[in-house]
C-alpha positions in Angstrom: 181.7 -41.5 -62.8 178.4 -39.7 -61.8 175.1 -39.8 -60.8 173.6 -39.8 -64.7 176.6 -42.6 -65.7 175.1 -44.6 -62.9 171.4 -44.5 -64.5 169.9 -41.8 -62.3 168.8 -38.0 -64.3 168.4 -35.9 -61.5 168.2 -32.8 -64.3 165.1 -35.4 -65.9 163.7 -35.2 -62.4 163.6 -31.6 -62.2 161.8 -31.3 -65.2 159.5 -33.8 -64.5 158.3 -31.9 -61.3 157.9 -29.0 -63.2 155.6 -30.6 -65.9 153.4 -31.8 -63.3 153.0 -28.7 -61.4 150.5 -27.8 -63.4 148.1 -30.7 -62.6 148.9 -31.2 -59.2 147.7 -27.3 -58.2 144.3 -28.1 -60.0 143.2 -30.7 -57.4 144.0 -27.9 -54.5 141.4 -27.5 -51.9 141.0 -24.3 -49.8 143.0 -26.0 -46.8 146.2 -26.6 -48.4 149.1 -24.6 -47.4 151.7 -25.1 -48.9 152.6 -25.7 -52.7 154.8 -28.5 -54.7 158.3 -29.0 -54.4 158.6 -28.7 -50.3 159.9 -31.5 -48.0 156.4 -31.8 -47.0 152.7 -30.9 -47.6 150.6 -29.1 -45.3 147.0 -29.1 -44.9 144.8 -27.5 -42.4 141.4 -28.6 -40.8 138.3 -27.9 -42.7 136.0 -25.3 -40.6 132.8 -26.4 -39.1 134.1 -29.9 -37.1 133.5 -30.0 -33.8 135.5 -33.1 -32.7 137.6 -33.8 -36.2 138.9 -37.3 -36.5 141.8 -38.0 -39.1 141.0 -41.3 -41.0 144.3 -42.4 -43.1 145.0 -45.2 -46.1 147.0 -46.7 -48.2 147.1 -48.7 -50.6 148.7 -49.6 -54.3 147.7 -51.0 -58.0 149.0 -54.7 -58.1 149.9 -56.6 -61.0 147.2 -54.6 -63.3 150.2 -52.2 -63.6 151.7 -55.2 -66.0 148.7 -54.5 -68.0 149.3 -50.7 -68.6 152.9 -51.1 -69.2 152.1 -54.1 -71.6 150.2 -52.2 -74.0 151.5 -48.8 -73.2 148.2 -47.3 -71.7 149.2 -45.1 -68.5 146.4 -42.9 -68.1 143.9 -45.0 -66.0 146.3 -46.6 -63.1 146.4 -43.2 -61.4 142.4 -43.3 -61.3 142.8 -46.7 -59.8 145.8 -45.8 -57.0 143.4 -42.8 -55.9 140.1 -44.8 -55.6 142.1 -47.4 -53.7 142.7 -45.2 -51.0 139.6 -43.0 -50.9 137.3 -45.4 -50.9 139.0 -47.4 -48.1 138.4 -44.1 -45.8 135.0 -43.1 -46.9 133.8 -46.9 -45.0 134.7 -44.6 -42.0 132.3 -42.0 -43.2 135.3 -39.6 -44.0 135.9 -36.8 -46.6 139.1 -37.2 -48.5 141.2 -34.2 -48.0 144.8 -35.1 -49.7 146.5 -37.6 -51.3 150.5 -37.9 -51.6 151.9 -40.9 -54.3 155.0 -42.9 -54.7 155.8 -43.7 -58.0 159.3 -45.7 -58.5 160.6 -46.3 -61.6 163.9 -48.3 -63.5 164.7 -45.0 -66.0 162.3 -41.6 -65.1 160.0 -41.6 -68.8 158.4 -38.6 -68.7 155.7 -38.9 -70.9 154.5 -42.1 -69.6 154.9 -41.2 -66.3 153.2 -37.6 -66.5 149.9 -39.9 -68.4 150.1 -42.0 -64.6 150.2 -38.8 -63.0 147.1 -37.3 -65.0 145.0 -40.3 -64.0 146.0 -39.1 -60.1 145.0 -36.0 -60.4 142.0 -37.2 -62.5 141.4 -39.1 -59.2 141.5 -36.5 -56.9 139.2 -34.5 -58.6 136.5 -37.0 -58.2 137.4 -37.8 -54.8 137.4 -34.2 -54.1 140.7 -34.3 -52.3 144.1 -32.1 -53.0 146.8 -33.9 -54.8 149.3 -32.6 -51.8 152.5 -34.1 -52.7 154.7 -37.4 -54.0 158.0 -39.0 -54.8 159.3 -40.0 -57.9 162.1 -42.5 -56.9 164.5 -43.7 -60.0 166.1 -46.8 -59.3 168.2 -48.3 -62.3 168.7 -52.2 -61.5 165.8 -52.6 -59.4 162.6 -51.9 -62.3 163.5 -53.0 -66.0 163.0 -50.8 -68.6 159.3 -49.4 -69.0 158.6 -50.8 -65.2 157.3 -48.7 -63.0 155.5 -49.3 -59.2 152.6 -47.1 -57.7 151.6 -46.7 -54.1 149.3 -44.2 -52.4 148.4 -42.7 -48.9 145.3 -40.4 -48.4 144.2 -38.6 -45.3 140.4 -37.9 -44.8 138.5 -36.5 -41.9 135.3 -37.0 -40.2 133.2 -35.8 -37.3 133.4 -38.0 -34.2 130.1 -39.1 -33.9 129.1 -39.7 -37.4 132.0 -42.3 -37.3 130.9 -45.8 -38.9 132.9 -48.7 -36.9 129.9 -51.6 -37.0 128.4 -50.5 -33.6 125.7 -49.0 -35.4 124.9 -51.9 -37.5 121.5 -53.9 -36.7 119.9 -57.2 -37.2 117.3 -56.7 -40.0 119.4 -53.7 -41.3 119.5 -54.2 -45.4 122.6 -54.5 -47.8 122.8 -52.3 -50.9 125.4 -52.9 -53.7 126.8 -50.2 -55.6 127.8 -51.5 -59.4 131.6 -51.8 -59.6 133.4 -50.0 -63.3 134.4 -54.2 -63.9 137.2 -56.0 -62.3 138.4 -52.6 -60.4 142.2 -53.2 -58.9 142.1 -56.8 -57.5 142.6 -60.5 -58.7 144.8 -59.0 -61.5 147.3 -62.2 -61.1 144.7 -64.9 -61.7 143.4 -62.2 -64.6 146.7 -62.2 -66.4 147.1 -65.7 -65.9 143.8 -66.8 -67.6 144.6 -64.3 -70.4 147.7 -65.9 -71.0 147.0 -69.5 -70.5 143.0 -69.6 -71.0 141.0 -72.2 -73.1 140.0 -70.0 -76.9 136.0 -71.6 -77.8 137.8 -72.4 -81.2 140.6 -74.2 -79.7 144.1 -73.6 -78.5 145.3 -71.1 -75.8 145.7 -67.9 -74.2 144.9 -64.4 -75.6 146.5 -60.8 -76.8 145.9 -57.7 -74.9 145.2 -55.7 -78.1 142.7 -58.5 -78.9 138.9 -58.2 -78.9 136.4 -60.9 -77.5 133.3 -61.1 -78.9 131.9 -61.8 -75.5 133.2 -58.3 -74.3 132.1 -56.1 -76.9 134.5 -54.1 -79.3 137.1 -52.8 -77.1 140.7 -55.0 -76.5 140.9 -56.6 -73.3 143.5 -54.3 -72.7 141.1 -52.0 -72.7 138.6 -53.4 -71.0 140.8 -55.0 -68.0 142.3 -51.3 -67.6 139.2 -49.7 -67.1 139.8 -47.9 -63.6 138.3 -48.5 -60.2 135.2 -46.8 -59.6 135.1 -43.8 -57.0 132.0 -43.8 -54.7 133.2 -40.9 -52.6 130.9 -38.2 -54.3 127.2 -40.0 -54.2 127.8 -41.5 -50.6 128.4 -38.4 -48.8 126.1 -36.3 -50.9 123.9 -38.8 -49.8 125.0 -39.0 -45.9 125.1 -35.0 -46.2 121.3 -35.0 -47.7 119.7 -37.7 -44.6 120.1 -40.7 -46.1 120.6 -43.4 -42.6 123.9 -45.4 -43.4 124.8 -47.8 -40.8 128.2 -49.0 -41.9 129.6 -49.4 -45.4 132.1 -51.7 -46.9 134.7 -51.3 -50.0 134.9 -54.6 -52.0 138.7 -54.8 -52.9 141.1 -58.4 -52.1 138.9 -61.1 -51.3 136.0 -60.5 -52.4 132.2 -60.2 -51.1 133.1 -63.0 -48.6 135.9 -61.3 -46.9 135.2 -57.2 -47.2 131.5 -57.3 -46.4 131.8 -58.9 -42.7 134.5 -55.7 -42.1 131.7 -53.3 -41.4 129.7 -55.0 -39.0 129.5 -55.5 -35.2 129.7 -58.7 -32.8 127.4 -61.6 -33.7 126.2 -60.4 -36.9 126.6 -62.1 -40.4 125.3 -60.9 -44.0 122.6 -63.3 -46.5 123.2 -62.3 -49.7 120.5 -63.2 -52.5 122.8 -64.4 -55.2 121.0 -63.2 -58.3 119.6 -60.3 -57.0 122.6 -58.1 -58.7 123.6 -58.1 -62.7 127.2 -60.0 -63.0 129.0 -58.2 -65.5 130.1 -60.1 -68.7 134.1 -59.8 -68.0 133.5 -61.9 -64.9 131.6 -64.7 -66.9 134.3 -64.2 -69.2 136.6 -65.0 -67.1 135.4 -67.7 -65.2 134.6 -70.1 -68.6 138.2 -68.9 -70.1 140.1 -70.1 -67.4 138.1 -72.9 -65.4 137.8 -70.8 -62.2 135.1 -72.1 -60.1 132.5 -70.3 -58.5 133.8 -70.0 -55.3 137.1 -68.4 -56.1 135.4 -66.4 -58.4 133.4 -65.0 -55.2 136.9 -65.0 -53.2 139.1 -63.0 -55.6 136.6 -60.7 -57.4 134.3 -58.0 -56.4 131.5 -59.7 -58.5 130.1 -56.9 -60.1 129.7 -55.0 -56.5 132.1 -52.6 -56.0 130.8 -50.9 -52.8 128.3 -52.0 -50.1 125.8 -50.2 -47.5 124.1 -51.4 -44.7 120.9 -49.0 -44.5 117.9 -49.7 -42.3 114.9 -51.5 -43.6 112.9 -48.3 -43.7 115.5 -46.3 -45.9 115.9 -48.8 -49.4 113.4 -47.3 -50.7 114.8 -43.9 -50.6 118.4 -44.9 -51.1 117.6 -46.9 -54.0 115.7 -43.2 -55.4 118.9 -41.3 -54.2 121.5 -43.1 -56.2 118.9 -44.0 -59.4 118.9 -40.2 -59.7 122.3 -40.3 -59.9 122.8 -42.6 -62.2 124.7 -44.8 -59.7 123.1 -48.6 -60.4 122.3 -49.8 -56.3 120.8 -52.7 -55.9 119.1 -54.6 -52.4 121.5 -57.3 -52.3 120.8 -59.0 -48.9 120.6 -58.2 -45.2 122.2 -59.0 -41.9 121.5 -61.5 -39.7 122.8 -62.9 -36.4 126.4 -64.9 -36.9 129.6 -64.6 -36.2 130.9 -62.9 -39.5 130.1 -65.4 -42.3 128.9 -64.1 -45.4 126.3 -66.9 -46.5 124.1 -67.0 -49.5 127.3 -67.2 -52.1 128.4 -70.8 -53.6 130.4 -72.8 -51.4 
C-alpha cells in the first residue's frame, strides 16, 4: 500500500500549489517577505505607525458551502471566507494586511478548488490585504466526494489611539447602516431548510437551486443565495483616512442586528433603531412568507438588509451620508444610541 492507495495525491497537491501561485503573488502587498510554499509567511510592519497594534480574526463559510457544492458554483465562497474575517477587524478600525486559509477536502479537485481559491484572492484584493499563505488538507473518509470545508485567519493593524473599543461611543451619537450584498454568510441552515421544505404560492413544497422565483428576479436561487458577503474595508477607511468622525462600528454576521450592534458600544448604552427607515431586500421577504419565519427570528438570524453599522456623531450624518452616496455605497440613518444596558430596541419582539 501507499499514500495514493489510501486516497491521499500528494503529486495532485504539488500541482495544485503550483496553479495557485500565480494568484496568490497578485494580492502581495509591499510588506510581505517571504513567498508561497514556506512553513510560514512573513510580513513586516507597515511604515508610518507610531504605536502599531495587531488586530487578528477568524472566521469560516457555514453551511452556504452546501450551496456552492450543490450546484457546482465555487467561485464566490472565497469572497465570502475573506470578508468574514476583514470585516470582523476593520470594527477595530484596522487595515487588513494578510490573510492565510484552510481549505480541507475528501479527494483534492483541482479545478473546483482553484475557482474557491480565485474568489480568495478576489477577496483580498478588495480588502487590500496579501493572500500570505494556506493549507490544503486531503482527508479521504472524513469529506464525501465533492465536500469540501473553508476557514480563514486575517491579521490587520491599527494605530493605538485610533482604536475603536466602545469608549468612544456617546449618548445621542447616530447609527448608519451600510446595505448588505443579500443574505451575506449567516442563517444559511434555516435558508436551506426553507428552500427545501418551504410553502410554493401554487401549492406543494420546497424548491430547486437552479430554479428561478419570480419574486427574486431572473437569476436561480442558487445564484442569488451565493451572491458573496460584501467587503466594507475600502470606503470605511477611505473614509476614516479623509475626517470622517467614527465612534465605533459594528459587522452584522450570526445573530443579527439584535446581537452584533450592542458589540460596539460602551457601559450603559443601548441602540433605537427606526424599523423602516432602511429598504429590506426582497430575498428576505422571500424568505420569511416561504418558510413561516416570524419577524423576530427573521431579525435574530439575518442581517436584514444591513450589512455593516457606524456610530457617527450627530453633527457628521450629513457628511457621512455625502461620503459613501459618492461612492456608491447605499448608507442609511438607521437609529441612534441611547442610555441602556445593551438592548437593541425598536425591532419586533
Amino acid at each position: 500500500m501507499d499514500y495514493r492507495d489510501a486516497g491521499v495525491d500528494v503529486e495532485a497537491g504539488r500541482s495544485f500549489v503550483q496553479r495557485i501561485r500565480g494568484l496568490v503573488e497578485s494580492t502581495r502587498r509591499p510588506e510581505v517577505l517571504s513567498g508561497l510554499g514556506g512553513f510560514s509567511g512573513l510580513c513586516e510592519l507597515p511604515k508610518g505607525y507610531q504605536e502599531p497594534v495587531l488586530v487578528s480574526g477568524t472566521d469560516g463559510v457555514g453551511t452556504k458551502l452546501k450551496i456552492a457544492q450543490t450546484t457546482q458554483r465555487h467561485d464566490t465562497v472565497g469572497i465570502d471566507l475573506v470578508a468574514m474575517c476583514v470585516n470582523d477587524i476593520l470594527t477595530s478600525g484596522a487595515e487588513p494586511l494578510f490573510f492565510l486559509d484552510y481549505l480541507a477536502t475528501g479527494k483534492l479537485e483541482p479545478a473546483a478548488l482553484a475557482e474557491v481559491v480565485e474568489g480568495i484572492v478576489a477577496g483580498c484584493r478588495q480588502a487590500g490585504c496579501a493572500l500570505l499563505g494556506g493549507e490544503t488538507a486531503e482527508m479521504p473518509g472524513f469529506y464525501g466526494p465533492g465536500e469540501y470545508d473553508l476557514a480563514g485567519f486575517c491579521v490587520g493593524v491599527v494605530e493605538k489611539s485610533q482604536i475603536l473599543d466602545g469608549s468612544q461611543v456617546r449618548v445621542g451619537d447616530r447609527i448608519l447602516g451600510l446595505a448588505s450584498s443579500g443574505v451575506h454568510s449567516n442563517g444559511f441552515s434555516l435558508v436551506r431548510k426553507v428552500v427545501a421544505e418551504g410553502q410554493r404560492p401554487e401549492g406543494g413544497c420546497g424548491y430547486g437551486w437552479d430554479e428561478a422565483v419570480p419574486a427574486l428576479g431572473d437569476r436561480s436561487l442558487g445564484d442569488v443565495l451565493l451572491t458573496p458577503t460584501r467587503i466594507y474595508v475600502e470606503p470605511v477607511l477611505a473614509a476614516r483616512r479623509g475626517g470622517l468622525t467614527l465612534h465605533g462600528m459594528a459587522h452584522i454576521t450570526g445573530g443579527g442586528l439584535p446581537e452584533n450592534l450592542p458589540r460596539c458600544l460602551g457601559p450603559d448604552q443601548s441602540i433605537h433603531l427606526d424599523l423602516g427607515s432602511w429598504p429590506v431586500p426582497p430575498v428576505f421577504t422571500w424568505l420569511a412568507a416561504t418558510g413561516q419565519v416570524p419577524e423576530v427570528d427573521l431579525y435574530h438570524t439575518f442581517n436584514m438588509g444591513l450589512g455593516f453599522a457606524l456610530v457617527v456623531p450627530p453633527e457628521a450624518v450629513d457628511s457621512a451620508l455625502s461620503w459613501f452616496a459618492q461612492r456608491q455605497v447605499a448608507a442609511y440613518l438607521v437609529g441612534e444610541v441611547v442610555p441602556g444596558s445593551g438592548q437593541v430596541s425598536g425591532l419586533p419582539a
